[in-house]
C-alpha positions, 0 to 999 in steps of 0.5 A: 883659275883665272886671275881675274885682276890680270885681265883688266885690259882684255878688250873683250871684257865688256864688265869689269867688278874692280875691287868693289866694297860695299858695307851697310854699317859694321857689315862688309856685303863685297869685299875687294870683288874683283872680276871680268865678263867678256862679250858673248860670255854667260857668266854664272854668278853663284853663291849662298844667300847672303854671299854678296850677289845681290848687292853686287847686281844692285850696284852694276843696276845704279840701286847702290852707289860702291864704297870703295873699287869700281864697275867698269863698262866696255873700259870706262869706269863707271858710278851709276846714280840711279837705274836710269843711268845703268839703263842708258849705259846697256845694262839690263837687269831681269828679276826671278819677278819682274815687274809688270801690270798684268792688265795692260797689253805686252805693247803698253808693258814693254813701252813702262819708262821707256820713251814712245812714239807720238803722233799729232797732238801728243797722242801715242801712235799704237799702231806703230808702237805694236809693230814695234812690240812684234818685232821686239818679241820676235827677238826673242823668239815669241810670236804673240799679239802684243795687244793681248794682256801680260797676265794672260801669258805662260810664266816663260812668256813673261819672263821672255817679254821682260828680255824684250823690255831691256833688249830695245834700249840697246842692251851690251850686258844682261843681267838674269837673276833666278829667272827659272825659278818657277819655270818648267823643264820645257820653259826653261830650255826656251829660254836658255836658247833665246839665252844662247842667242843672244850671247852669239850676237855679243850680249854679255850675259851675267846669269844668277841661278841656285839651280846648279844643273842649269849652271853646267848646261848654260854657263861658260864661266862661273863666279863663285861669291862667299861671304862677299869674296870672289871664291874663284872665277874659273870656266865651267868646262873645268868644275864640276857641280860638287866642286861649285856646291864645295866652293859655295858652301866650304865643304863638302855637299855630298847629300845634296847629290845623293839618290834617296834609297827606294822605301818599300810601303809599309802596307800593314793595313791601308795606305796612309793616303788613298786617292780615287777619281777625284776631279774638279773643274779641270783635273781629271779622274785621278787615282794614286795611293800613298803608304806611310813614309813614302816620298811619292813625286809628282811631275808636269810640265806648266799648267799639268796641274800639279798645284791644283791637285796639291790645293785638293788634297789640302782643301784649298779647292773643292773636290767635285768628283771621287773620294779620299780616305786617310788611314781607310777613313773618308776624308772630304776637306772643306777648307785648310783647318780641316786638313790640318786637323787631319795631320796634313800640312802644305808648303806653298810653292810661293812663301812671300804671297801665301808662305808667311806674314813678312811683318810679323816675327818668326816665332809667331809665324812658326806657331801661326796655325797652332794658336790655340794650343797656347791658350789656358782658360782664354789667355793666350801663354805667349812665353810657352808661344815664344819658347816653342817656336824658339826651340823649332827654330833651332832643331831646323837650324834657322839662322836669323838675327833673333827669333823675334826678327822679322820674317822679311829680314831672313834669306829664303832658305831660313824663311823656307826652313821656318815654315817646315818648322810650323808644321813640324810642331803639330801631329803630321802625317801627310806633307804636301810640298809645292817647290820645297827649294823654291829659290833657296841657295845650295846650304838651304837646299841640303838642309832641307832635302835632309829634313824631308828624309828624316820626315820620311824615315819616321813615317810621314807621308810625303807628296813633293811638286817640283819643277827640277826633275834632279830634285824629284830624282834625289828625293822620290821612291814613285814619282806620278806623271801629270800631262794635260791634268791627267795621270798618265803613269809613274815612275819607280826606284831606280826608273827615276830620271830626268830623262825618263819622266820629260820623255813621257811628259813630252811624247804623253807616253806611258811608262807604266800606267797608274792601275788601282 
């Protein structure tokens, strides 16, 4: 383990975490966190929501000011008072949602506080500052129009754009948190090498993920925060991915890195789930079954399509060609109260836009959809409302401050674990899951990999969309493959890899071709 207060006048230690403490009221959120980040260096920092990172990235970005230690920036103490100072002093911060308008031009994005270049008269020179725009993104690998509009990009563009943002003003450390969080295999590996790039030319790069497999791929050290303690500080090479999901949590996450054991069907009588040419305006000619406690994957790359089947099957989108039966019954949903009087019920890939309502307690989100079943002669029983969504919380172990908190005051994983809670309360018989782990820390993530499997042992019919191909590994007896809004073919049991299914994703080959 390195002793990470022994190497304070290492000259490669272009960031240094002295002793931080920083409490909000009786809560200590750092505790004495003590650690260096060399130049050239990518420095994972893990942990569970709630351990600490957050706070720590807030204090080295000038958001809060540390009651007690010091940041130390290329052998200076530093106290910054506000972004803008963190900013001059090299340091750059990328979120998992960075912030942008979407109707402006990368140019005018890129250019958001940052000075620009003036001709006579005060106006902006846009020709010089394009040509500046185009030499940004080709530092980071993008050949694009700068004038085309943000919102008009892939997400990894976007993501890519917001490094450009941070790279002209001068960057000596990086600071990425959860920036792969909704990017696909193929994406996230462009930017894992503008990544690698970048630490070759000296950047300092402090990188958050709850991804523990990107961490291995791309870390040369990591950080391990509990409770608002440095764990350790050691180099990748020397932990494995169990070790790190040990040291985040304090015991042992077996589960987590377990193969789900292949469900053969249940066909005594029609699938729970039948699909057949159905289509809309871009998805094409899709056919696939799903038998009652199957955990049934669907992969792609970004923009195959897999969310908007998922919109399909919950009637979020109009079906315009095909059919669907449920039980051998046809099923033609015209919007979501149809699905879910047909026991479907979808997890949104994205909680904080379409998950929940943040002002609202949890109680009232977990029986949001259910209302009416609380309803006597007109009156709404909201002592029944309270008590049922009390006991779900606690059957899926939601940590909250109470369950009449806010939905906003809960980390990801609890707010992700009380929606699962929502629609367990009512008849389920299909479960649509878009990003189930969709920026959860590795507790959460358990958790809910284990509530997925005792949904399907008891029969529930599940669909999961993800783009970590491990979790779509851990998880599925099929997984089908989406490219370019077609069904290409699936994968079963043990076929299941990430290799196997970014094989046939890429090269649009087919390993086995869906025949019904």
């Amino acid at each position: 383990m390195i002793d990470a207060g022994s190497r304070h006048q290492d000259r490669d230690n272009v960031l240094e975490f002295r002793g931080v403490v920083k409490t909000f009221g009786s809560a200590t959120a750092l505790d004495r966190v003590t650690f260096p980040v060399r130049r050239g260096e990518i420095h994972a920092l893990v942990g569970e929501n709630g351990a600490g990172k957050s706070t720590l990235i807030r204090i080295l970005a000038g958001d809060y000011t540390p009651d007690g230690g010091c940041v130390v920036v290329d052998g200076e103490a530093v106290q910054f008072r506000d972004p803008g100072e963190a900013i001059s002093a090299g340091i750059g911060c990328v979120h998992q949602i960075p912030m942008f308008i979407s109707g402006l031009s990368v140019t005018e994005n890129l250019l958001l506080g940052a000075p620009y270049t003036h001709r006579r008269g005060g106006l902006i020179d846009w020709v010089s500052e394009h040509q500046a725009a185009r030499h940004d993104l080709a530092a980071v690998g993008l050949d694009l129009n700068p004038r085309t509009t943000l919102g008009s990009l892939r997400p990894h563009e976007r993501q890519l754009v917001a490094v450009a943002r941070v790279l002209r003003r001068g960057l000596r450390v990086l600071v990425l948190d959860e920036v792969t969080a909704s990017l696909s295999e193929p994406e996230v590996e462009i930017l894992h090498r503008v990544i690698r790039s970048l630490a070759k030319r000296g950047v300092a790069i402090l990188y958050v993920s709850h991804r523990l497999e990107e961490i291995f791929r791309l870390a040369d050290t990591i950080t391990v925060l509990r409770d608002g303690k440095r764990v350790t500080t050691e180099p990748a090479a020397d932990l494995t991915q169990k070790d790190v999901a040990r040291l985040i949590v304090g015991q042992e996450m077996k589960n987590l890195f377990k193969r789900q054991e292949v469900v053969e069907p249940k066909l005594d009588g029609p699938p729970r789930l039948r699909v057949r040419s159905v289509g809309d305006e871009r998805l094409r000619d899709i056919s696939f079954d799903v038998a009652a406690g199957e955990v049934v994957g669907v992969a792609g790359l970004g923009g195959a399509g897999r969310t908007r089947l998922l919109h399909l099957l919950y009637g979020v989108r109009a079906l315009q060609a095909g059919q669907m039966f449920i039980s051998g019954e046809p099923y033609r949903p015209r919007d979501p109260s149809e699905a879910l009087a047909r026991g479907i019920a979808l997890v949104t890939e994205d909680r904080h836009h379409d998950g929940f309502v943040p002002t609202l307690p949890v109680w009232q989100n977990i029986t949001l959809p259910h209302v009416r079943r609380f309803r006597r002669r007109g009156i709404l029983r909201l002592r029944d409302e309270y008590d049922a969504a009390l006991g779900l919380a606690r059957r899926l172990g939601v940590r909250m401050p109470s369950i009449a908190a806010e939905m906003s005051q809960l980390s990801g994983g609890n707010q992700q674990k009380a929606i699962f809670a929502r629609w367990i309360s009512d008849r389920l018989d299909i479960l649509l899951l878009d990003e189930p782990t969709h920026g959860v820390d590795v507790r959460s993530k358990s958790e809910i990999y284990d509530l997925i499997r005792e949904l399907a042992a008891a029969g529930t019919s599940i669909i999961v969309v993800s783009s970590e191909l491990e979790e779509i590994e851990a998880l599925c007896d099929r997984v089908l493959l989406l490219r370019n809004a077609e069904l290409i073919g699936e994968v079963r049991g043990v076929d299941i890899s990430k290799q196997t299914i970014l094989h046939a994703l890429l090269a649009g080959t087919n390993p086995r071709k869906v025949a019904l």
